[in-house]
N, C-alpha and C positions, 0 to 999 in steps of 0.2 A: 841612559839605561836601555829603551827601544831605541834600535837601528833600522833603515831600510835598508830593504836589497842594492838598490839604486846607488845608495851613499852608506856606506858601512865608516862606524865611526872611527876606527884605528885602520890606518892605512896603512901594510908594509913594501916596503919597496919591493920586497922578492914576489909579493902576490901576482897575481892574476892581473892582465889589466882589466881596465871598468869594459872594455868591449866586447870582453868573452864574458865577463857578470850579465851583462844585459844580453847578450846570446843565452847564455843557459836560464833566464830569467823567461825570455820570448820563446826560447825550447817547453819549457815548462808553461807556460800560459798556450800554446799551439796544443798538447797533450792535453790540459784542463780542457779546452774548447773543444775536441776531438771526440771525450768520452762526454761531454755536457752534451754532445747532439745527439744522442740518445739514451733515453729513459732505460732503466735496466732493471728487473725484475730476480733476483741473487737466485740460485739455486735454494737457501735456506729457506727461502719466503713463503705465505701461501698469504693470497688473496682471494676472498669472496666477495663477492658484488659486481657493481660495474665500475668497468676502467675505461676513463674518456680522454682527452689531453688535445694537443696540437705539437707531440714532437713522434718522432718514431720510437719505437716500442720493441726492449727484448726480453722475451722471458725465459730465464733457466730454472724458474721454480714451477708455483702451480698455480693456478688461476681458477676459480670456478665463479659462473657468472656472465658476463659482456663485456665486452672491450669493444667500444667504438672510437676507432680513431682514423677519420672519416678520407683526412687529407696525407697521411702517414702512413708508412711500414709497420706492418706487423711479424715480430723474426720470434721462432719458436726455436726455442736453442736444442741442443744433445737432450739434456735432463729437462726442460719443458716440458710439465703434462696439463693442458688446459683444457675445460669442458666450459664452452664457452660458445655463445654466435659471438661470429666475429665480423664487423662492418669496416671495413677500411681502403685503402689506396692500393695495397698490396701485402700480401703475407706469404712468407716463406716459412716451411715447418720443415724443420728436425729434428723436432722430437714429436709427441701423440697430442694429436687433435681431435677433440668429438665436439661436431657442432658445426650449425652452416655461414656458410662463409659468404660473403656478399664484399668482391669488393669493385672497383675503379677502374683498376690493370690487368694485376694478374694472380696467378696462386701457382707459387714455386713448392714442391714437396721434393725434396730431397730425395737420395736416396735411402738415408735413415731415420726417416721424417712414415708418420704416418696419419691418416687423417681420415676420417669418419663422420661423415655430414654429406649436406646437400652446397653444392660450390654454384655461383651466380658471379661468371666473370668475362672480360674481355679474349682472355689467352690463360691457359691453364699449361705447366709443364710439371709432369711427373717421370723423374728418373726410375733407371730400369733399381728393383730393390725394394722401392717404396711400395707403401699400401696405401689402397686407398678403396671405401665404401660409402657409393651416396651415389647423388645424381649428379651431372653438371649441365648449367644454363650456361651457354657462350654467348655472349651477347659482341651487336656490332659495333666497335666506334666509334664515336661520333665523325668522324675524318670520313670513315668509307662512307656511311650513310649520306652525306653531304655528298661525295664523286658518285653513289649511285642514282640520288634526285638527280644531279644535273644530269647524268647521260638519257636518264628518262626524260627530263625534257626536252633533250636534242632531237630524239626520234620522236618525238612528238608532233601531229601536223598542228599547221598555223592555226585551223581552225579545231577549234578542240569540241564545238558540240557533237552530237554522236549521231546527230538525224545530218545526211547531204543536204548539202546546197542546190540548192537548183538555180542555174544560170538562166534570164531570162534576156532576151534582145530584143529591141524594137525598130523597124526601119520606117521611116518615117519619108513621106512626101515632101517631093520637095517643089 
């Protein structure tokens, strides 16, 4: 009565061979896997609260609330309207944003992306179109912060207290 894919129970010689079933079988599991890596929020949807997770994150509906998804994308589709802080790895908006943003990377705003809050990020790019009202923090990465200690220690002298040294000699009798 149940058949798998794998082994279909009536076999006719004119079919398919089993090499192309298990090609459109691994077609279709590559597609499942594809849209399973990310979380997707429908345009019909609305959520209130907070939204947490560990995968990345699209929303075409509406969101009010937080979404902290600390290690992952945040992608704000066409129809995405979220009023929301948002804390994450990176978020792209194109659709409307009110709310501040804090994330890891960067905050991509499209150009028909809009976005209204206070931005706390590494690199910020806003195409020409877009809106945007709030502040932005540019913070430094940790990579540069690291090459600019070491250069400060290059030019640094051997001895680092701040009062001289005073060199003293003594010649002695001999």
């Amino acid at each position: 009565m149940w058949q798998t894919l794998d082994n279909p129970k009536n076999q006719n010689p004119n079919s398919q061979p089993a090499s192309n079933s298990n090609a459109n079988s691994s077609s279709l599991a590559t597609q499942l896997r594809t849209t399973a890596e990310q979380a997707t929020i429908g345009r019909s949807l609305v959520i209130k609260g907070e939204v947490s997770g560990s995968e990345p994150l699209y929303i075409d509906g509406r969101v009010e609330g937080s979404i902290n998804l600390t290690d992952n994308r945040v992608t704000i589709g066409r129809n995405g309207s979220v009023a929301a802080n948002i804390n994450a790895k990176e978020v792209v908006v194109m659709g409307k944003l009110h709310g501040n943003v804090t994330v890891s990377d960067r905050v991509d705003i499209r150009a028909e992306g809009a976005l209204t809050g206070d931005v706390v990020a590494h690199r910020l790019s806003i195409e020409d179109g877009a809106f945007f009202n709030g502040s932005v923090d540019l913070k430094k990465s940790e990579h540069k912060i690291n090459a600019d200690a070491a250069k400060a220690q290059k030019f640094e002298p051997a001895h680092s207290s701040s009062q001289p040294q005073a060199m003293t000699a003594s010649a002695g009798k001999a």
